[in-house]
N, CA, C and O atoms as a GROMACS GRO file, in nm:
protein
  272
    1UNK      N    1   9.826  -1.978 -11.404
    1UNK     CA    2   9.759  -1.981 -11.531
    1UNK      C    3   9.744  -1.839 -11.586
    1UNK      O    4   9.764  -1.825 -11.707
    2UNK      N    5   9.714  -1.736 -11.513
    2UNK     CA    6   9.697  -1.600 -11.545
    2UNK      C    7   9.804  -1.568 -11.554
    2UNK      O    8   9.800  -1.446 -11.545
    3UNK      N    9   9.959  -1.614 -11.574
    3UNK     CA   10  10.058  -1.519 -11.622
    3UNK      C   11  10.159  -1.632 -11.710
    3UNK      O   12  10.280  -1.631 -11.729
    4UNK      N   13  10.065  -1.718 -11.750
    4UNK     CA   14  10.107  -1.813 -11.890
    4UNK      C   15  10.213  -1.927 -11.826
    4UNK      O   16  10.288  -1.999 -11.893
    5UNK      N   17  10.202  -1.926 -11.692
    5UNK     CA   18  10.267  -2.088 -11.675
    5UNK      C   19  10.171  -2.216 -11.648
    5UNK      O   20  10.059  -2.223 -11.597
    6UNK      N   21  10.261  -2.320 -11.704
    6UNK     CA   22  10.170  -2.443 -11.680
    6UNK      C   23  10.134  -2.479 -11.590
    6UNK      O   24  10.193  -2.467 -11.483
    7UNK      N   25   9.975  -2.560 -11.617
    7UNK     CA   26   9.940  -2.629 -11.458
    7UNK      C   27   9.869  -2.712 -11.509
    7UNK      O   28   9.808  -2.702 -11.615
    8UNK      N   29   9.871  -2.833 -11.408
    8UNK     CA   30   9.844  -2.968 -11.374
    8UNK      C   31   9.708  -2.951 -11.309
    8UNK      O   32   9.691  -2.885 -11.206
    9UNK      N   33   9.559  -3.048 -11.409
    9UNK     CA   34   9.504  -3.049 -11.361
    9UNK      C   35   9.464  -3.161 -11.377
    9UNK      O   36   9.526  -3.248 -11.439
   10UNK      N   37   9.308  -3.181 -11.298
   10UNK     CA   38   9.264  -3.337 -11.321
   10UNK      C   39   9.217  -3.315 -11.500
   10UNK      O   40   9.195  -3.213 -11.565
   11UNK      N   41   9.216  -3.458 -11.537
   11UNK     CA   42   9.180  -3.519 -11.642
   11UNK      C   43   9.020  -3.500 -11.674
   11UNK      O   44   8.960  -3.605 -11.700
   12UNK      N   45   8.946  -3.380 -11.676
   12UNK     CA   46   8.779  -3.375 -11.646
   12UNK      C   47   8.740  -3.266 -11.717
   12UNK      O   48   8.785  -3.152 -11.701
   13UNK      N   49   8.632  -3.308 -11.821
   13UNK     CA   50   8.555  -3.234 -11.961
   13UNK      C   51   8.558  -3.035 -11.923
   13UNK      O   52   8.582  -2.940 -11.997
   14UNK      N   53   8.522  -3.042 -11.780
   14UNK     CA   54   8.506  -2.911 -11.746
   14UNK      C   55   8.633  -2.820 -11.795
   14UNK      O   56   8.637  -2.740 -11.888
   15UNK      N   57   8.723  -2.852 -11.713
   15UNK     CA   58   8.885  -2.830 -11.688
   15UNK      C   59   8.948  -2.827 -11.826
   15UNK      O   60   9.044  -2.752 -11.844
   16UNK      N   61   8.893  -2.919 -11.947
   16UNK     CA   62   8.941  -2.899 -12.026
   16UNK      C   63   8.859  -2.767 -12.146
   16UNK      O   64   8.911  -2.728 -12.250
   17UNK      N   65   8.746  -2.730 -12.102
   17UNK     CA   66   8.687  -2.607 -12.140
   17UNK      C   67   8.760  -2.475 -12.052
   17UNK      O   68   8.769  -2.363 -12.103
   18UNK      N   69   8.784  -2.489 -11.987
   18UNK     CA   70   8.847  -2.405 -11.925
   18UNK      C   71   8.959  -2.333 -11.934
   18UNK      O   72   8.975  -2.211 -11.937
   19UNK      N   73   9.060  -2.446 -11.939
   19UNK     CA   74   9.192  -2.426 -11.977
   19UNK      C   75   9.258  -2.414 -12.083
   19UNK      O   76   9.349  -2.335 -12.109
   20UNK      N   77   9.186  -2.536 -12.180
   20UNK     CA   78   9.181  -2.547 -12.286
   20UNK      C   79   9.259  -2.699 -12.332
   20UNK      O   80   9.333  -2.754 -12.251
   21UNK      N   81   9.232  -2.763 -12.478
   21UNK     CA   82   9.289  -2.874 -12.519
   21UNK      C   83   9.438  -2.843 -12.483
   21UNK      O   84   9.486  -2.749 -12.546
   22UNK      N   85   9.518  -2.903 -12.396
   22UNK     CA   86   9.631  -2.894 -12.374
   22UNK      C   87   9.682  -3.048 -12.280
   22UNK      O   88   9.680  -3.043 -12.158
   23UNK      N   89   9.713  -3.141 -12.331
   23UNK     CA   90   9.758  -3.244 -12.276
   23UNK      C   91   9.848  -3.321 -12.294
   23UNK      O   92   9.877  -3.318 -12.413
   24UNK      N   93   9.924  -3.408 -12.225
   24UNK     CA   94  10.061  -3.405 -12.250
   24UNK      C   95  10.054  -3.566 -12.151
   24UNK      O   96   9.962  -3.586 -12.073
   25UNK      N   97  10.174  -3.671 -12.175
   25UNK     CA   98  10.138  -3.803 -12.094
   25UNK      C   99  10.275  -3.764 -12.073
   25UNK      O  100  10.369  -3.753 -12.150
   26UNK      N  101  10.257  -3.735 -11.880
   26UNK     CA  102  10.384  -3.720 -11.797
   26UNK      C  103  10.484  -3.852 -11.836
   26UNK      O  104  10.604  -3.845 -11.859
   27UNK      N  105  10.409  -3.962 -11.838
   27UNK     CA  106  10.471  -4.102 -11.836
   27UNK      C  107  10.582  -4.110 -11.958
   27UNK      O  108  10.677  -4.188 -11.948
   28UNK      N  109  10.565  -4.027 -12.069
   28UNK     CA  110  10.662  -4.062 -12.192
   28UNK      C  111  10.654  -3.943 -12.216
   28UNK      O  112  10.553  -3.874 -12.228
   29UNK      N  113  10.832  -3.896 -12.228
   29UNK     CA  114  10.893  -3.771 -12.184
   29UNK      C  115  10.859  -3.714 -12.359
   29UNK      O  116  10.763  -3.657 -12.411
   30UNK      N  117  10.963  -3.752 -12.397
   30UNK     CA  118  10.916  -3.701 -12.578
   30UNK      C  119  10.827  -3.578 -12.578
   30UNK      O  120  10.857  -3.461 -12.603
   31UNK      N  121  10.647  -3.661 -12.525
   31UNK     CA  122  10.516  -3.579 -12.544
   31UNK      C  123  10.535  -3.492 -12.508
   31UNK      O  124  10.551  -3.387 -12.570
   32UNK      N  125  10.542  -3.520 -12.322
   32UNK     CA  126  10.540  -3.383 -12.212
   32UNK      C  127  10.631  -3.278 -12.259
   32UNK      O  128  10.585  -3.164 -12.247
   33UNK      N  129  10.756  -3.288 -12.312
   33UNK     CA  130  10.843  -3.193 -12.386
   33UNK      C  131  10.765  -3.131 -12.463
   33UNK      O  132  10.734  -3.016 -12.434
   34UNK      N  133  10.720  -3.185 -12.567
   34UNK     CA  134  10.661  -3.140 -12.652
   34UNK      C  135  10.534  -3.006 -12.639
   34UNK      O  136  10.535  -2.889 -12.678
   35UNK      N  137  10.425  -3.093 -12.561
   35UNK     CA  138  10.393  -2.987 -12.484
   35UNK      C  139  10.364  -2.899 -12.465
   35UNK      O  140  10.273  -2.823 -12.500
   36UNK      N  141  10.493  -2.900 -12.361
   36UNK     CA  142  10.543  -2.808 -12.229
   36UNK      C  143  10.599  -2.701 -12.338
   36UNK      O  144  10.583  -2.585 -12.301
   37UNK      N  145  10.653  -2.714 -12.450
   37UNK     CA  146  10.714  -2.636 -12.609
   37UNK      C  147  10.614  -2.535 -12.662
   37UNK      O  148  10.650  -2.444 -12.736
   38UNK      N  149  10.468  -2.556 -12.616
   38UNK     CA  150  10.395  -2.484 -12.720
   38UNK      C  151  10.378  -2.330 -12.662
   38UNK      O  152  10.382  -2.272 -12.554
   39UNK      N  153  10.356  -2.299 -12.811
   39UNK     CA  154  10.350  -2.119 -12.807
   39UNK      C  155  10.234  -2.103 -12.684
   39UNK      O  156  10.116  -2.106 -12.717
   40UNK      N  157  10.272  -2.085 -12.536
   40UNK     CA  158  10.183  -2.052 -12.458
   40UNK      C  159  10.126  -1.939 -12.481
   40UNK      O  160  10.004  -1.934 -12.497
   41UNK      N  161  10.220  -1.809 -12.488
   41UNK     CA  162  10.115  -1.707 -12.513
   41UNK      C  163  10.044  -1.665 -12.598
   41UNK      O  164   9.983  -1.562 -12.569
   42UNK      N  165  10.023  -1.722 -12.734
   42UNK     CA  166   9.949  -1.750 -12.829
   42UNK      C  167   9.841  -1.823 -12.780
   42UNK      O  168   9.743  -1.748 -12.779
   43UNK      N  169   9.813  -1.932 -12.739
   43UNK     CA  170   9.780  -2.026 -12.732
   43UNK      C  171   9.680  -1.974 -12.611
   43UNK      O  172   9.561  -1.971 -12.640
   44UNK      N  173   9.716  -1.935 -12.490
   44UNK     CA  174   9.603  -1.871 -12.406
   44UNK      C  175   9.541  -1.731 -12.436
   44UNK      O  176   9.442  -1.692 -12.374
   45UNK      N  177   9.610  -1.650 -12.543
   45UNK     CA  178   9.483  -1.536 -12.612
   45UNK      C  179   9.394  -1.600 -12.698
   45UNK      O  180   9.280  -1.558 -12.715
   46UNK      N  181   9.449  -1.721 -12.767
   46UNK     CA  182   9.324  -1.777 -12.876
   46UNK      C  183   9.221  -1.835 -12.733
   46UNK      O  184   9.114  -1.788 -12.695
   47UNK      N  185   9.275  -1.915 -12.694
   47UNK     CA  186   9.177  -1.989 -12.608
   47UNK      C  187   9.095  -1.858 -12.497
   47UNK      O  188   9.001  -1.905 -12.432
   48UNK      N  189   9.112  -1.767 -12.482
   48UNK     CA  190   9.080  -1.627 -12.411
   48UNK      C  191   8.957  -1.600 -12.494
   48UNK      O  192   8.849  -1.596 -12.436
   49UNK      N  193   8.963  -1.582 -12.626
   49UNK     CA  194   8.885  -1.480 -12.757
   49UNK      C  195   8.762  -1.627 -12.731
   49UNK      O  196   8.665  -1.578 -12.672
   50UNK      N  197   8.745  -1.734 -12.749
   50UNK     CA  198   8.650  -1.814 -12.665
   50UNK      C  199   8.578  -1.744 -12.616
   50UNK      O  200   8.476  -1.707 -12.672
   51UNK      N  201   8.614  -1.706 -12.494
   51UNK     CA  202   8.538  -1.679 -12.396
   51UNK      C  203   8.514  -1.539 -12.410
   51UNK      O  204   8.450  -1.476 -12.327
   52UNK      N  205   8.558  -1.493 -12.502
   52UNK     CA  206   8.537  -1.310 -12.522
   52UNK      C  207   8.364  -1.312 -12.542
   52UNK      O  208   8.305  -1.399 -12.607
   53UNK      N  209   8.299  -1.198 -12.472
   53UNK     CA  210   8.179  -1.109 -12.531
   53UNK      C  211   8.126  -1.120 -12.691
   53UNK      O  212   8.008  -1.122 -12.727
   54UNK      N  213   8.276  -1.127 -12.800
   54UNK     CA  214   8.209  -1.149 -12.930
   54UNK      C  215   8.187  -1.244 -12.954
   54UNK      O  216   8.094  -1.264 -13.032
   55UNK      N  217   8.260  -1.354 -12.899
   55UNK     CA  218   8.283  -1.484 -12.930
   55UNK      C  219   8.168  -1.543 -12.870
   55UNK      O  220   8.144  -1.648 -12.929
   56UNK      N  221   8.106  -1.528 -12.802
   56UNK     CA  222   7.962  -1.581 -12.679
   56UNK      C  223   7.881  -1.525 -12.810
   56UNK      O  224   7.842  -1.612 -12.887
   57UNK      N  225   7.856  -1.415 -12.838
   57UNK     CA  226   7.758  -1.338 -12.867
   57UNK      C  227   7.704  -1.401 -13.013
   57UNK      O  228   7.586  -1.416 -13.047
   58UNK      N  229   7.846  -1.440 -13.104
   58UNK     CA  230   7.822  -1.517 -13.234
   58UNK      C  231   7.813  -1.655 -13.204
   58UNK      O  232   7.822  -1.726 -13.304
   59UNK      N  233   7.796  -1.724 -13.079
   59UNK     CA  234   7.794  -1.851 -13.078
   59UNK      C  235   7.631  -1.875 -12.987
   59UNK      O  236   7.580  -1.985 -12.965
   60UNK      N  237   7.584  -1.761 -12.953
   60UNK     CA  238   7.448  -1.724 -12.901
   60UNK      C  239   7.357  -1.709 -13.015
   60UNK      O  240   7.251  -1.769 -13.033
   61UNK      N  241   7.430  -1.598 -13.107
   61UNK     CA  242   7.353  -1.566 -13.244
   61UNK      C  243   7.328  -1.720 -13.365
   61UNK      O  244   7.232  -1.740 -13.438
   62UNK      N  245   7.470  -1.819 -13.344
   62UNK     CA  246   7.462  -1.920 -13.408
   62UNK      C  247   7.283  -2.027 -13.392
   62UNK      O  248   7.190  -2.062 -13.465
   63UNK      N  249   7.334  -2.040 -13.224
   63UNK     CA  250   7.207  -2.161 -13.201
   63UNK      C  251   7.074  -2.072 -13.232
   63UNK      O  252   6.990  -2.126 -13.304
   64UNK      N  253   7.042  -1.929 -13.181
   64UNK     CA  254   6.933  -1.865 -13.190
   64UNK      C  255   6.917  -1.892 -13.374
   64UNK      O  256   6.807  -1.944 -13.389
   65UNK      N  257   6.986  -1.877 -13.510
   65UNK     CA  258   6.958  -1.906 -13.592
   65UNK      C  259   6.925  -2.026 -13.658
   65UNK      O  260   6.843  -2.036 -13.749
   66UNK      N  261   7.017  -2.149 -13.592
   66UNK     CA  262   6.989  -2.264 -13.598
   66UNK      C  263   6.806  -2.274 -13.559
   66UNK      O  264   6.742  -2.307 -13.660
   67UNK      N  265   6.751  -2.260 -13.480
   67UNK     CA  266   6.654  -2.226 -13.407
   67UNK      C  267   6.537  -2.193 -13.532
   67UNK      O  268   6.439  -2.263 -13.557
   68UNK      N  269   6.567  -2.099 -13.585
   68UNK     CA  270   6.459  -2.018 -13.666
   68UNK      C  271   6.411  -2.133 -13.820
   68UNK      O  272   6.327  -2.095 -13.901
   0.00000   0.00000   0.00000
């Protein structure tokens, strides 16, 4: 995962915060092609900036304003 190849995980809410929306039905090839096609390394810096320091910090600042 840390050097942008795919991996197979379970089907579970966590895993998909983690990794990110990325799913594909092994069973019908078409999809999994499809996929298996996308701009990975795009695709794991956006899903990265998530989890960035600014990205926490404005989504900390969000609920704390919601709040007020």
């Amino acid at each position: 995962m840390a050097i942008g190849l795919p991996v197979v995980v379970t089907h579970k809410a966590i895993r998909r915060t983690l990794i990110g929306k990325v799913e594909g039905d092994v069973d019908n090839a078409g999809e999994y092609a499809s996929t298996l096609s996308t701009d990975w390394a795009n695709a794991w810096i956006r899903h990265a900036a998530y989890f960035s320091r600014v990205g926490l910090a404005e989504r900390y600042a969000g609920v704390i304003n919601s709040l007020a």
